[in-house]
N, C-alpha and C positions, 0 to 999 in steps of 0.2 A: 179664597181671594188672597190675594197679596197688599200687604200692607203700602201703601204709598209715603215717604214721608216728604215727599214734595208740597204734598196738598197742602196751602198754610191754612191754621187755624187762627181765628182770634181766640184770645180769650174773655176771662169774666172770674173777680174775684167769688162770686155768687156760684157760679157752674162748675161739675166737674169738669175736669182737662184732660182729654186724652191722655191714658193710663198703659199699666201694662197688660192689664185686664181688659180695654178696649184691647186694645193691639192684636190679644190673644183671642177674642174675640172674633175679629174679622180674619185673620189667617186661620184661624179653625171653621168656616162658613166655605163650602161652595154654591154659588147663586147661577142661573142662568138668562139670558134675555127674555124679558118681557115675563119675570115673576116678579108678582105684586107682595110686596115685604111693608109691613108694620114694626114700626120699632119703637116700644115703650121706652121712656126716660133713655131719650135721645142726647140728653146734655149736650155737648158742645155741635151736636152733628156728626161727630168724624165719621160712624159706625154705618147708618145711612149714608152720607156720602160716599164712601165708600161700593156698597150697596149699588145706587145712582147710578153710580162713573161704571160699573161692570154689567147695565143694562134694564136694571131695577126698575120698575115702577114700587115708588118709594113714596110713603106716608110716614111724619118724624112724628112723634108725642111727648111732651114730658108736663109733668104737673108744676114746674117750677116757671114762670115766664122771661125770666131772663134769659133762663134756657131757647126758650121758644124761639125769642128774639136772638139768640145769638147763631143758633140754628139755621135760621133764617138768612142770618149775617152771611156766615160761611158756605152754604151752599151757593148763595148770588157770586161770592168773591171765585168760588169755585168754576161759576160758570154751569150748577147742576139745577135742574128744576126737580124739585120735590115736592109736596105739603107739608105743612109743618104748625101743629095742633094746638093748643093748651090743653089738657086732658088729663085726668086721674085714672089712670089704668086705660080703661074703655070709653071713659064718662061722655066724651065728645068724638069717637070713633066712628063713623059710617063706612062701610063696606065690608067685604070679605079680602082675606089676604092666602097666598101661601106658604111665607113665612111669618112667624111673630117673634121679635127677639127683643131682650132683655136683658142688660147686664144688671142684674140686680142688685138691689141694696141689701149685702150677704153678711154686713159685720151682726155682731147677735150684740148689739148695744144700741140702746135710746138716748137720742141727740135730736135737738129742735135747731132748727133756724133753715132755709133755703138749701144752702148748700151740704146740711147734713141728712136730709132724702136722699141723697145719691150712695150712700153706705149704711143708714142707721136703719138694719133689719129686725129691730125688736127684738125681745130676751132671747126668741130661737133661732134671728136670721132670716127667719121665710118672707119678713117684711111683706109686700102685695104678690106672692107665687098664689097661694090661693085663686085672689081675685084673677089672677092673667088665668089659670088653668081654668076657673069655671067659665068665666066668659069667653072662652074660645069656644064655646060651641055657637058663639053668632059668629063671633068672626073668622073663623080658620075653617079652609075650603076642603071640604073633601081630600082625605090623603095627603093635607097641608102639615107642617112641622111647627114645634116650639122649639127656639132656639135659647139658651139661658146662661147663665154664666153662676157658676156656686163655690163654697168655701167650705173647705174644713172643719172651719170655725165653728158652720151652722150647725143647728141641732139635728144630728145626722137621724133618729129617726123619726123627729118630725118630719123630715127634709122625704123621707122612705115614705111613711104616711101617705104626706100630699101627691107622689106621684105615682099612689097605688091607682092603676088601671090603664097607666101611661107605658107604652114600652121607649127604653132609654137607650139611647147609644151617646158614649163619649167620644166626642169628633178632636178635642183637644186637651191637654194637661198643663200646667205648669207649675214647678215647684219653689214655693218663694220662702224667705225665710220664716215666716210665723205660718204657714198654713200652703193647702194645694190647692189652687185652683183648677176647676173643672169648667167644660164646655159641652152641654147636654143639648143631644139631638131627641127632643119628644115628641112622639107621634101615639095616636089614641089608636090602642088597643081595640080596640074595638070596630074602628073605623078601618084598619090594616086587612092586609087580605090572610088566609090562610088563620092558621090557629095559634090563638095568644102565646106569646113566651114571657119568659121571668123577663126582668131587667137584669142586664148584666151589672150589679155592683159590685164599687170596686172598693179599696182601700178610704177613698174620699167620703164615706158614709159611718166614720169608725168615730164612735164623741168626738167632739173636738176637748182639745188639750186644756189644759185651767189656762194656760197663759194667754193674757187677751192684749191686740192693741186698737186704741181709737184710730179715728181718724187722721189724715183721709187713709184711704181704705188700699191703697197702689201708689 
């Protein structure tokens, strides 16, 4: 997809704001008409709407509600129809999708309040990668993808761990000043045709460095 920046967003002191990491997100995706996409911690909308405007049938989630609500805000201002959830990962989820994406909360630091869900990955980063991986096996349709967004920062072989039995392709990179981020295309191994392959890892799976920054996170 191609990033828009026509589309206005509102904001919210509370929500994340479309980042460089959304950005890189959505120009690392290609979607096509009339594929049903989920996208956990949807924050402001952009990424979904986005999504939407390229032919999506589109479901937003995030656990924070002013997200919800602003979500909400900006696809109407948009002119896009979507749904748009209160939800902890799955917790209020019904359906099957065939994408599920996820810019994750990748920094490896514990932070409370509303707007620090949007980056605070816990000691190793993986913050809810677990929960979205096991629970797609209700929600992600046959030969459907997990789309994600990851750091450096995270504890690269936790990060390997969790996505043992996943095969991974990187659809996007970028190099920013404290860390790389990555753009993983994941499909279950097992669900694929023909016979398992490794995951190609790359440099982005090497510890990350001692040097750490908070928030926010792009």
């Amino acid at each position: 997809m191609k990033y828009d920046p026509e589309i206005r967003m509102a904001s919210d002191p509370d929500v994340y704001p479309p980042s460089e990491d959304s950005i890189l997100l959505i120009e690392s995706m290609d979607v096509r008409e009339g594929e049903r996409v989920l996208e956990v911690g949807c924050g402001s909308g952009v990424v979904s709407i986005h999504c939407a405007k390229n032919g999506c049938v589109v479901c937003a989630g995030d656990i924070n509600p002013k997200a919800v609500d602003l979500a909400r805000r900006n696809a109407d201002d948009a002119g896009i129809s979507m749904d748009v959830v209160e939800t902890d990962v799955y917790s209020t989820v019904e359906g099957v999708f065939d994408t599920i994406v996820f810019n994750l909360p990748y920094l490896p630091v514990d932070e409370e309040g509303l707007l620090a869900k949007a980056w605070s990955g816990g000691p190793d980063g993986l913050g809810p990668l677990p929960e979205l991986l096991s629970g797609s096996d209700v929600h992600l349709a046959p030969g459907g993808r997990i789309v994600i967004v990851v750091s450096s920062l995270m504890d690269g072989h936790e990060l390997e761990m969790a996505l043992d039995g996943w095969g991974v392709k990187i659809i996007g990179e970028q190099k920013l000043f404290f860390e790389k981020l990555s753009v993983l295309e994941l499909r279950h191994r097992f669900r694929m045709p023909g016979p398992p392959r490794p995951p190609p890892w790359d440099t982005v799976w090497t510890p990350a460095p001692p040097a750490r920054r908070t928030s926010p996170r792009a």
